[in-house]
N, C-alpha and C positions, 0 to 999 in steps of 0.2 A: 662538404659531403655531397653535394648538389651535382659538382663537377663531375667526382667519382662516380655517381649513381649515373651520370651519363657518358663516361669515359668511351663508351664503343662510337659514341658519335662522331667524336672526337678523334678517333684513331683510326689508322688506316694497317691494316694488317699487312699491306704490302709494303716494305722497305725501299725496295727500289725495283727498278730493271735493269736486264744483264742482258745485250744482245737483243732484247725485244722481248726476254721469258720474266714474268713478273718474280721478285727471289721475296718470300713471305719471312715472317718474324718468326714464324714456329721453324722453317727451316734455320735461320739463323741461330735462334736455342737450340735446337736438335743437335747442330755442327756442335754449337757449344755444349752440351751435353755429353757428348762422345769424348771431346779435349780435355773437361775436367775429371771425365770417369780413368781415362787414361792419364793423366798428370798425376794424378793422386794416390790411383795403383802404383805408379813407377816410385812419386815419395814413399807408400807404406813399406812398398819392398825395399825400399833403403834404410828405411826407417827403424824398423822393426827385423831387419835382417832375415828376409824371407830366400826361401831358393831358388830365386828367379833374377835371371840375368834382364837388363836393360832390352835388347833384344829380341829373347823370349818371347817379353810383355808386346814386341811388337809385330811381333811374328800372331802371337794368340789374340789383339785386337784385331788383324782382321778376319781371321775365323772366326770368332766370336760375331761380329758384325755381318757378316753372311749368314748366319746363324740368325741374330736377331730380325735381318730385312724380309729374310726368306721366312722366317715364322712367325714374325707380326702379320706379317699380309697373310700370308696363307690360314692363319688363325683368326683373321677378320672374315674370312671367306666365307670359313666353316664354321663358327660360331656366331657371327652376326647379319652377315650379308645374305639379303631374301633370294639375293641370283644365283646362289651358291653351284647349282647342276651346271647351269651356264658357262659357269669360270672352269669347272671341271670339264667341259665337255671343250670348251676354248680356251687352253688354259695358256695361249700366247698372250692373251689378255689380262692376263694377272697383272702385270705391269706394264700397260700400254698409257700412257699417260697424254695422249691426247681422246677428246671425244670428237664425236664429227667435225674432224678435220683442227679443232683448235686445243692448244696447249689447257691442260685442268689440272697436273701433276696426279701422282697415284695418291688417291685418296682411300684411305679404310685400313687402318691398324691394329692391333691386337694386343695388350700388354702382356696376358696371358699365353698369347701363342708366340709371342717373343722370346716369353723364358723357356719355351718346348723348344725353340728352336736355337735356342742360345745352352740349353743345358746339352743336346744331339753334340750341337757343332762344337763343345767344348771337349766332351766325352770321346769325338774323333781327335782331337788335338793329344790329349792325353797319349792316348793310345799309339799317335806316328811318333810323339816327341818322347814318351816315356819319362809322362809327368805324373806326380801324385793329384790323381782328381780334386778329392775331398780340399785336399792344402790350397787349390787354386780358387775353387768351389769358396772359401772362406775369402778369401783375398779378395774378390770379385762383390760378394756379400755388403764388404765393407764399404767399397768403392763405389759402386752402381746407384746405390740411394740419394748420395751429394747429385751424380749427373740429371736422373730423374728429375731431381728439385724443379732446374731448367726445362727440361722436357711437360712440364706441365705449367708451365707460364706460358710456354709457347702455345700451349690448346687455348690460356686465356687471351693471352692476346693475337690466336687466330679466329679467337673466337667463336670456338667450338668445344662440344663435349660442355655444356651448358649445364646449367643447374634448375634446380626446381624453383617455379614461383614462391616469393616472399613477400613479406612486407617488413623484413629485418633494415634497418636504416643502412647496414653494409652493402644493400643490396644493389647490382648492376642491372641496367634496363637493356636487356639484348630484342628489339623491337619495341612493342609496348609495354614488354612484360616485365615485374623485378623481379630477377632470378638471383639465387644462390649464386657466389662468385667460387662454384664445388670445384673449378681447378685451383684454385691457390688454396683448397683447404686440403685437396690432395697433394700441392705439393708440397704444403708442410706436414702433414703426415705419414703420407707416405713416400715420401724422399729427405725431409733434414732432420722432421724428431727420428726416424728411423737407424738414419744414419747415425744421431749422436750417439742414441741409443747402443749400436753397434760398434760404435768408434772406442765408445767407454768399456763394453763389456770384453773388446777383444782380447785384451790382455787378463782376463779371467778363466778365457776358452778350456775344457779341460778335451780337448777332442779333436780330429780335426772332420770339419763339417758340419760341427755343431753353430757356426757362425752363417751359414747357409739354411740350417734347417731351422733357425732363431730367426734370418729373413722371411722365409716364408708365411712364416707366424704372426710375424709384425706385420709385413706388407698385405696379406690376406686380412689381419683383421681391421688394419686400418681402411682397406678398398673398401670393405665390407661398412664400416660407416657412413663414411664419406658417401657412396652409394646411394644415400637417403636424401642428400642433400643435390645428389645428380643427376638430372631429366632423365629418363630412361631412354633407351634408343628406341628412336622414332619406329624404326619397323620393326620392330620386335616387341616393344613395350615392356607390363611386366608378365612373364614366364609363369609364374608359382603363386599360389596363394591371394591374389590383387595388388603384392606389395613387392618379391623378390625380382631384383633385376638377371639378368644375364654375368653381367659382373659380378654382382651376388652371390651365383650358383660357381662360379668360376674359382670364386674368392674360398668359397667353404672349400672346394675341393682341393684348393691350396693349404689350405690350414689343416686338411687331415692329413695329407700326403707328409706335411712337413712334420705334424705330429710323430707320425708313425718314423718317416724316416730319422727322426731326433733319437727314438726310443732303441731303434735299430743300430745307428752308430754307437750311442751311451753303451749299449750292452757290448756291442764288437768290443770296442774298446776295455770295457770292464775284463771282457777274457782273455784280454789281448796282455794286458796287465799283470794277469793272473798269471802266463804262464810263461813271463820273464821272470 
C-alpha cells in the first residue's frame, strides 16, 4: 500500500515526446476514450440491429466531436475560468496552446459544457442527415459511459482534478497531502457502474430517449457524490452554502433537466400509443 499511496512520485505523467511536444497519458486515454466510445457504438448498432449504417456512425463521430471540443472548453470558460471576459473579449485564445512563447497544450475542460455542446452538434446532425434524434440520443447514452471510464484515469494519472485530504489508507499523496484518489471513484461511477447499469436496462427501454434521460440521472447523481470526495476548483471554491461545488450545482441542473425531460418523452410516447 506504501507504493500506491506514493504512486505520483513514481510516475511521470508524460509518456513520451513527439518531435520535441511532450504527448501526456491523459492525452493518450482521451485517444483512447474516443476509439472504444466509437468501437462499441459500431458493435451495439450490429448487435442490437439498430438504424445506423457503419458510415453514419462515422460520419456522426465527428460532429459529435466538434461538438464536444468546442463545448468542453467553452463550458470551462464560462463556468469555471476567473478570466472568463478576457477569453471573450480575445476569443483567438480559446485554443492557443502555447504560453509565453512555450508549448502548455489547452488546458481547462468542462464535462458539463461538453454535453451542451455535443447534445447542439448532434441535434445539427439529425436535422442535415434526417436521423431520428432521441434513437441516436440512446445509442450514444449507452456507449459514452464505457469511453469516460478512460477519460477519468487519464485526470488521475495526469494528475489532476484531485481529491480532498484523507487519512483513508486508499489514499494518494499529491505533494504532501493524502488525498481522495475522487478520479478513479469517478470513473467507476460515473463511467462503468453507469454503463453496466445502462447496458442491462437497454433492452427494457419502453421509449425512445428514455436511455439518455436515464444518463442524465445516473451521471448527475453520481458526479454529485463523487463531488464530496473532489477538491474543489481552486479559484472558484465552494459556491453555495460552505459545501456545494460548481460541479455540484451543474450536477443538480442535470438531474432536473433529465427528470422533467424523461417525464416528457414517457407521456409523448403514451399518446403516441394511444392514437395508433
Amino acid at each position: 500500500m506504501h507504493y500506491w499511496n506514493h504512486i505520483y512520485e513514481h510516475f511521470d505523467p508524460v509518456a513520451f515526446h513527439l518531435f520535441g511536444f511532450p504527448v501526456h497519458w491523459y492525452g493518450i486515454m482521451y485517444v483512447l476514450a474516443l476509439l472504444v466510445t466509437l468501437w462499441f457504438a459500431q458493435w451495439l448498432v450490429k448487435h442490437d440491429h439498430l438504424p445506423f449504417t457503419p458510415k453514419e456512425l462515422d460520419i456522426y463521430f465527428v460532429w459529435a466531436e466538434a461538438g464536444v471540443i468546442l463545448g468542453a472548453r467553452l463550458g470551462y470558460i464560462l463556468f469555471y475560468d476567473p478570466h472568463t471576459l478576457y477569453y471573450l473579449t480575445h476569443p483567438w485564445q480559446i485554443f492557443n496552446p502555447f504560453l509565453n512563447g512555450h508549448f502548455v497544450g489547452i488546458r481547462g475542460f468542462s464535462y458539463h459544457g461538453a454535453i451542451i455542446g455535443f447534445l447542439i452538434a448532434t441535434w445539427l446532425y439529425t436535422k442535415k442527415y434526417n436521423k431520428n434524434f432521441w434513437q441516436l440520443m440512446d445509442l450514444v447514452a449507452v456507449s459514452v459511459p464505457l469511453g469516460y471510464t478512460f477519460g477519468r484515469i487519464g485526470n488521475f494519472l495526469n494528475q489532476e482534478l484531485v481529491g480532498r485530504a484523507t487519512d483513508v489508507a486508499w489514499g494518494i499523496y499529491v505533494g504532501s497531502t493524502l488525498r481522495h484518489p475522487s478520479q478513479l471513484y469517478e470513473a467507476f461511477c460515473e463511467g462503468l457502474l453507469t454503463f453496466v447499469i445502462l447496458f442491462w436496462y437497454r433492452k427494457h427501454k419502453r421509449f425512445d430517449g428514455e436511455l439518455m434521460a436515464l444518463y442524465g440521472m445516473l451521471y448527475g447523481s453520481f458526479r454529485f457524490l463523487c463531488e464530496f470526495f473532489r477538491a474543489p476548483d481552486i479559484q472558484l471554491g465552494f459556491i453555495c452554502c460552505g459545501w456545494m461545488t460548481m460541479g455540484q450545482l451543474l450536477s443538480l441542473g442535470m438531474i432536473v433537466v433529465s427528470i422533467v425531460l424523461y417525464i416528457y418523452l414517457r407521456r409523448k410516447n403514451a399518446l403516441y400509443q394511444k392514437s395508433v
